[in-house]
Every structure is written in C-alpha cells, then in structure tokens.
C-alpha positions as CSV (number, residue, x, y, z in Angstrom):
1,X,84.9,-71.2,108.2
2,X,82.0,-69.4,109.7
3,X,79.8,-67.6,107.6
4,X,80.2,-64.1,107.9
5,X,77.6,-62.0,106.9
6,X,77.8,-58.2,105.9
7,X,75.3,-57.5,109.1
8,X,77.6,-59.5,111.1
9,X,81.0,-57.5,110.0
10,X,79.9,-54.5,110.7
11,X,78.5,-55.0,113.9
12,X,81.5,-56.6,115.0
13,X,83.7,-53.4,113.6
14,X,81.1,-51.2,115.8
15,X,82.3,-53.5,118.8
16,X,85.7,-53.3,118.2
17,X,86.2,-48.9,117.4
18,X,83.9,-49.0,120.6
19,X,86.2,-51.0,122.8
20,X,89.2,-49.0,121.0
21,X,87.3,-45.7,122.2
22,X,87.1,-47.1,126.0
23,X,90.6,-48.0,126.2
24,X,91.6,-44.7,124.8
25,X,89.8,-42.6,126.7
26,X,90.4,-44.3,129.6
27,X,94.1,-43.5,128.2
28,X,93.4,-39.7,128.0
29,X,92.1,-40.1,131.3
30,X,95.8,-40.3,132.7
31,X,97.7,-37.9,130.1
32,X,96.9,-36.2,127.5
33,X,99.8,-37.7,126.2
34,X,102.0,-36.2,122.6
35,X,100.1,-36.0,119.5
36,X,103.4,-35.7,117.6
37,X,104.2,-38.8,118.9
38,X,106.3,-40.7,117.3
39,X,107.8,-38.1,115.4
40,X,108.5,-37.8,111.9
41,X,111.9,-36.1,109.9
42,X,115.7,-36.1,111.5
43,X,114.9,-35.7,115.0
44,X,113.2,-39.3,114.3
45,X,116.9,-40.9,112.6
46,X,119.1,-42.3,115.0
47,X,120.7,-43.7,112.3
48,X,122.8,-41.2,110.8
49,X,123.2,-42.5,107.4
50,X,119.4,-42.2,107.0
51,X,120.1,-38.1,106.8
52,X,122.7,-38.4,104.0
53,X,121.9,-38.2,99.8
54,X,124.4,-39.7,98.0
55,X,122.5,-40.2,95.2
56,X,122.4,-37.4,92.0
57,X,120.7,-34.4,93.4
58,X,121.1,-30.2,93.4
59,X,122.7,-29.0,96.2
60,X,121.8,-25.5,95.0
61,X,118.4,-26.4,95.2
62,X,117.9,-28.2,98.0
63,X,119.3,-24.9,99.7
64,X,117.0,-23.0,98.1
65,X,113.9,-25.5,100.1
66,X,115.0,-26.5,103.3
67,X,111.3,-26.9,104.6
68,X,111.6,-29.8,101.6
69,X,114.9,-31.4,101.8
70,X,114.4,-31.6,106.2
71,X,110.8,-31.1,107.0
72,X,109.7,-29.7,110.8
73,X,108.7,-32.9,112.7
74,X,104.8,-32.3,112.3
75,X,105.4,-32.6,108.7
76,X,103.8,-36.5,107.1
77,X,105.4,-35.5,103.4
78,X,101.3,-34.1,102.0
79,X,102.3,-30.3,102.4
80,X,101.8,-28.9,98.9
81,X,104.1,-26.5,97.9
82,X,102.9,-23.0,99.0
83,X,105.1,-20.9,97.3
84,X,106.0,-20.5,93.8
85,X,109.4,-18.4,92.0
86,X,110.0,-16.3,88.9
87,X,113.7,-16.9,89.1
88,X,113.2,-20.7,87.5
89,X,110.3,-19.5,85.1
90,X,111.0,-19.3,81.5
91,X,111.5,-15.7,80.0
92,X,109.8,-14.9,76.7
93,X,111.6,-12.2,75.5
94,X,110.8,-10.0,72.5
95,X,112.3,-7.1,71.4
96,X,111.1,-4.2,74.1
97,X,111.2,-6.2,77.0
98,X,110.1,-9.8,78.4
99,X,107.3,-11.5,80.3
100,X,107.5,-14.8,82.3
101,X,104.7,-16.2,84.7
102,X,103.9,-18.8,87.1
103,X,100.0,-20.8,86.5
104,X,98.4,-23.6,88.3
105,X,100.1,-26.0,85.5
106,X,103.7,-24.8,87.7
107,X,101.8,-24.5,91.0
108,X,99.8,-26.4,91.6
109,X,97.9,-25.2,95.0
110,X,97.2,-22.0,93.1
111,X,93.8,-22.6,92.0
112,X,92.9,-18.8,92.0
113,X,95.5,-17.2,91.1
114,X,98.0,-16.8,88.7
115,X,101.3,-14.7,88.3
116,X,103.4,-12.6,85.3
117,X,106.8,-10.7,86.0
118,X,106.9,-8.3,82.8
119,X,109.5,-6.0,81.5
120,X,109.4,-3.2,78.9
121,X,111.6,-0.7,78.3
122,X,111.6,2.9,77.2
123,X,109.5,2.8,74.8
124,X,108.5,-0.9,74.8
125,X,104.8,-1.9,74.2
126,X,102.8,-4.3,75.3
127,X,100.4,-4.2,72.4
128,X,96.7,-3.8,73.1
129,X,94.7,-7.2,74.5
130,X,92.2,-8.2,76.3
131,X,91.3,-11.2,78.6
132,X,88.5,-12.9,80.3
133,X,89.8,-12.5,83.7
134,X,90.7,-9.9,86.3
135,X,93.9,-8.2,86.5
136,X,95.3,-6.1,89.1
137,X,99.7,-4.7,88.6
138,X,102.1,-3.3,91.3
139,X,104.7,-1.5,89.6
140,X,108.3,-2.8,91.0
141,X,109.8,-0.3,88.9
142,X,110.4,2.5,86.7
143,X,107.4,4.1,85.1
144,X,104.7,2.8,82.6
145,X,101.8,4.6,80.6
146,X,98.8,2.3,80.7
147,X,95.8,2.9,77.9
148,X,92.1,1.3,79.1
149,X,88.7,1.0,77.0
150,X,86.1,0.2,78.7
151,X,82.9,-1.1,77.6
152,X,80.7,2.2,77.9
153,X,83.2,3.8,75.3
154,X,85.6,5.2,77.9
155,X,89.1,5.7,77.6
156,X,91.5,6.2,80.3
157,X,95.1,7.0,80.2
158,X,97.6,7.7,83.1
159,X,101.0,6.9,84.3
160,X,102.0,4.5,86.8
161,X,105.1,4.8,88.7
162,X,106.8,2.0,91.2
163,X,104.5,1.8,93.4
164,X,101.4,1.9,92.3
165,X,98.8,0.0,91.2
166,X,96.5,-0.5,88.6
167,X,93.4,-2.8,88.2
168,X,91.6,-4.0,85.1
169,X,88.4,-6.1,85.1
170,X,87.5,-8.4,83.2
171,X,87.2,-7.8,79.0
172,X,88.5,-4.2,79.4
173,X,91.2,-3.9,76.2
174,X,94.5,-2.2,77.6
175,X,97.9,-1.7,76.1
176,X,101.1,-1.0,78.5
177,X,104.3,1.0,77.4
178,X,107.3,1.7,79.3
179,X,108.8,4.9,80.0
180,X,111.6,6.9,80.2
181,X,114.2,6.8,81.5
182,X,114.8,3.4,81.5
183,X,111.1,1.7,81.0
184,X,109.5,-0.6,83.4
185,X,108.9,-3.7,85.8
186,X,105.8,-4.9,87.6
187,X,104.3,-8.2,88.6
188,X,100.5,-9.1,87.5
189,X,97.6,-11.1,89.3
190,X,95.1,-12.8,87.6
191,X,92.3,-13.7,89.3
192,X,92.5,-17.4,88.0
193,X,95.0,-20.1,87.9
194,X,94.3,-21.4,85.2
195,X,95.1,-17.8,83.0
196,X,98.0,-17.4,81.1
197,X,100.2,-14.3,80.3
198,X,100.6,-16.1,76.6
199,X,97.3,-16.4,75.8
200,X,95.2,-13.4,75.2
201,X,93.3,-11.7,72.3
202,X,95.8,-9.4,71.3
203,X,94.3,-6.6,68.6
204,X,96.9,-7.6,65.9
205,X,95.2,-11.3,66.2
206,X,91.6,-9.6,66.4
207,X,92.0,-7.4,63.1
208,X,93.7,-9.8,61.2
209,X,91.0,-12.4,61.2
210,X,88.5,-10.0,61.0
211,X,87.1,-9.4,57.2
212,X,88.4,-6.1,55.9
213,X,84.7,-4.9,54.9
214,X,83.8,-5.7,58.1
215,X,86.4,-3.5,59.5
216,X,85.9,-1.2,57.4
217,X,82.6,-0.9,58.1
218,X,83.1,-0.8,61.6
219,X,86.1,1.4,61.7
220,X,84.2,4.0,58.8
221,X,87.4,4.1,56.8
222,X,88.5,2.5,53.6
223,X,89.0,-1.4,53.6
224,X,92.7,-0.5,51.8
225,X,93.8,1.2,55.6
226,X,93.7,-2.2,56.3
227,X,96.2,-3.8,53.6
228,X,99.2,-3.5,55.7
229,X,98.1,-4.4,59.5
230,X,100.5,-7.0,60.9
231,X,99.7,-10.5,59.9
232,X,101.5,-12.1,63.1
233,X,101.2,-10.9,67.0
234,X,103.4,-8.4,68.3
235,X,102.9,-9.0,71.7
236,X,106.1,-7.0,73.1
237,X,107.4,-4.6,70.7
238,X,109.9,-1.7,70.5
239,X,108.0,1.9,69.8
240,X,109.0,5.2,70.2
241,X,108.2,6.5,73.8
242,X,104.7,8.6,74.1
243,X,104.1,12.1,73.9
244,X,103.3,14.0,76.9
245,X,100.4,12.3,79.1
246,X,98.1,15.3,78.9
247,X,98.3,15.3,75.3
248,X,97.1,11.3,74.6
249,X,94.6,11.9,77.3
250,X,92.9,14.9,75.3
251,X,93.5,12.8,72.4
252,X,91.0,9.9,73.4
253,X,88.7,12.3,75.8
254,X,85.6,11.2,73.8
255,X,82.2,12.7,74.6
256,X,81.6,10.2,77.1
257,X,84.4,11.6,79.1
258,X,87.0,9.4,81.3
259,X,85.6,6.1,83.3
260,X,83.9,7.0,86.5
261,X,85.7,4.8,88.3
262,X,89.8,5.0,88.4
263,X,92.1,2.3,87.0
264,X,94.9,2.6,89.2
265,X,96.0,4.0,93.0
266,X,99.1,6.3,93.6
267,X,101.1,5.3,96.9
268,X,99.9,8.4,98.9
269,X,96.2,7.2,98.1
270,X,96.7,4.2,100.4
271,X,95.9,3.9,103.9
272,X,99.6,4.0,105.6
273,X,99.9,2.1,109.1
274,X,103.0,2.0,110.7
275,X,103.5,-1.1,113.2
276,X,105.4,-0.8,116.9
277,X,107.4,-4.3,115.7
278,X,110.0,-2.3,112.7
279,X,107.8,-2.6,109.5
280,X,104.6,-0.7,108.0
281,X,101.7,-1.8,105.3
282,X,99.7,0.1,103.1
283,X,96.5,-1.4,102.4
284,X,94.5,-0.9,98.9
285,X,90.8,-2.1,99.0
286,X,87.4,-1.4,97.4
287,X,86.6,1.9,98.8
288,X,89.8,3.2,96.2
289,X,89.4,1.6,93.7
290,X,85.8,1.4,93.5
291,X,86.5,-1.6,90.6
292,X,88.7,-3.6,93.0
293,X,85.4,-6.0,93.9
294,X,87.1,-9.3,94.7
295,X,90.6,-7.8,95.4
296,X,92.2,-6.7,98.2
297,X,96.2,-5.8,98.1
298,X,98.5,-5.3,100.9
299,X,102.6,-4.1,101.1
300,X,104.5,-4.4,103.9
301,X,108.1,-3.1,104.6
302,X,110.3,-4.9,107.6
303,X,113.5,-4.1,108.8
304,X,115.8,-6.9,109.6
305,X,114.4,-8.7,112.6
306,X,110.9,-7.5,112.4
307,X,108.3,-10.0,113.3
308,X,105.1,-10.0,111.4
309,X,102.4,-11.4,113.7
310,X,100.4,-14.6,112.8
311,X,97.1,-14.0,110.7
312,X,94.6,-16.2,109.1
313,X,92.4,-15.1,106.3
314,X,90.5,-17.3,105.1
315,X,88.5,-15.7,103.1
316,X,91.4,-14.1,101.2
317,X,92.7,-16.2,98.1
C-alpha cells in the first residue's frame, strides 16, 4: 500500500472537487437544470404502499399537521416546527380563572419568546408579581383592571378592554383582575423563551419570607399586621370585583404622580391601515408606547379569501 501522507490527501481531494467543479459547470453550461431534483415526499413514491401508516398513530392529529404527516417536495425532514398551540397546553386552574403557556421547553424554535393564554373572571385576581423579563398582553376578551409600580414610586391603574394592549418592562410589580360582566381573556408575550408563566415572585412568596421586623420596618406599621399574610401563593384567586377605576386611581395617586410613560394602548390609538386585498392591520410601535423599546405588535383582520402578501423581517423575533 502506498504511503499516503496528509499533504498528499489533501492535494489529491483539491484535484478531485476541482475536476468535479469543471464537469459541473461545464454541466450548467447546457441547463441550468432542477435543483429539486430528485424530489423528496409523495410526489417521489411510485410505490403506493410507501404513502400508507398502518402502524398506531392519531389520525386527529395528523390532520391537525399536514405540512408534517406529507411534507411539500422541497421539504429534507430538518424544518423545525414553527408554530406552537394552546389547545394541547396544560391548564392550571385555580379558583378565579386559569393560565396555560407555551416556552422553548414545548417549542423549541422559540428562543425569544415565550407565550401564556390566561383567564380570570369577574372578580378574579392575578395576585401581584413581578418578573425579570418584558411583558406585553392583547386582550382577547372581556375587560381587565391592571395595577403597575414602577420603580420611581409610580402607580398606574387603568382598564383594558378586548383589544387593547398593555406593556410591562422588566421588574415592574403588577397585579391583573377581571371584570364585570363576565371577567377576562388575553394572551401574554415574554420577551424570552426560556420565561415561564409559573415561575415568578409573587408578593404572597415575597412577604412571607421576608422577616416581620423587617417588614415592619419597611412598611412603618406593627410587625403583628403581619401575623395573618398567606403562608402559600395565591397566584389566581377569587376577589370581589374593584370599585370604580377613578376611585383606585386617586387612591394610589402618590406625590410622584402617575408614570410618564403609559402602560397600555386603546384600539383607536393605533395607526389603522386598511389593505385593497379584504383585510386591515393596526400597527402598535414605540412612538405609543414610549416603553415598547424591543416590541413591535401588529393585528390583522382577513375576510375569507384574502391574501396577505409575502414579508420577511428579519429583524423581528
């Protein structure tokens, strides 16, 4: 056997991809030829039997993923799913309502974002918390009263109705309570994958493993108003519904006055464009929601047969 020497390998490789690249482009030369070529999925069985799965499977779901169960002919089987749904996410519910979401541990493409579907009914409340990443809402339905610190010792209260939106950034404490007459639904964005609904400070978790002389300290009140806080999280609870808006929002007007900045965007705040093709969007951006930094939101009604045209953004996440 002749000795073959790393040197001698590799030159020999260079040879051959160059003698490859003459005959191909000597190829191209003639036709450009099919780069789909040979193709891949049904169109590529001529045996029939190679369509068929008569093994266990879900027929429900396979309807629900056709792209997966007969892939287009371009497709090599190293798509990863782009699209995620709430319908197969677990529910937890709690007296007042329910929350369910969809991370990067169920998606796995979603590296930025993640998503919660929450519930609350009249009256239901989502008890005060806080979180190390961004949230923005668009209320799906009903009506919700949403309660923001921030940390220059602003509160801000208003109601949201479907709709809307609000935005939270990151470490502002907020509570959430659902309306009358029949509460609320809206679906939430963080801006990380990795975030999870379950998983925040909530201020039940805070003050009970906080000292009471600390707290009372902090609070300037007797360490006994402390003796009967909650030892466990409420997390979703049933309350009474609020008082009148005005009334909670004079109630925690503090010398500071409200945030500079709004928390959330009514519908007729939005820019409005209506397209030639049977649909419209509104837009939300920055110059709204001054907040909104490293969000952008856009909704878009379609009547049947509307065609949306084909966009890239790849700046967008």
């Amino acid at each position: 056997m002749a000795n073959m020497t790393r040197r001698s390998l590799l030159g020999a490789g260079a040879a051959g991809l160059a003698a490859v690249s003459v005959l191909s482009a000597e190829a191209r030369a003639a036709s450009f030829g099919n780069p789909d070529l040979p193709p891949q999925g049904a169109v590529n069985a001529t045996n029939p039997a190679s369509l068929t799965d008569p093994g266990p499977h879900s027929a429900a779901l396979a309807d629900r993923f056709p792209a997966a169960s007969s892939p287009p002919a371009t497709d090599v089987g190293d798509m990863p799913q782009f699209w995620a749904s709430f319908n197969n996410a677990p529910k937890r519910i709690q007296n007042g309502g329910w929350a369910r979401q969809v991370t990067q541990a169920d998606f796995q493409i979603s590296e930025t974002i993640a998503g919660v579907n929450m519930r609350l009914t009249a009256g239901g409340l989502r008890e005060l918390h806080w979180h190390v990443f961004a949230e923005w809402a668009f209320m799906t339905y009903g009506s919700c009263r949403v309660t923001v610190l921030d940390p220059e010792g602003h509160a801000y209260v208003a109601d949201v109705n479907e709709g809307d939106l609000w935005f939270f950034p990151p470490g502002f404490p907020h509570s959430l309570q659902g309306l009358g007459p029949d509460g609320c639904e809206f679906v939430i964005a963080f801006d990380d994958g990795r975030a999870s609904e379950f998983n925040t400070l909530l201020v039940t978790d805070f003050l009970a493993h906080t000292p009471p002389d600390i707290l009372a300290q902090n609070f300037g009140v007797p360490a006994e108003a402390f003796s009967k806080i909650p030892l466990q999280d409420r997390y979703i609870f049933q309350s009474e519904l609020p008082g009148p808006l005005a009334a909670d929002q004079a109630t925690v007007l503090g010398p500071k006055g409200p945030p500079r900045n709004p928390l959330h965007l009514f519908p007729e705040g939005s820019a409005l464009c209506t397209g030639d093709s049977g649909g419209n969007g509104a837009d939300r951006r920055q110059q709204q929601l001054p907040r909104f930094e490293n969000h952008r939101f856009g909704a878009r009604d379609t009547t049947p047969g509307c065609f949306a045209r084909i966009a890239l953004a790849p700046q967008c996440r």
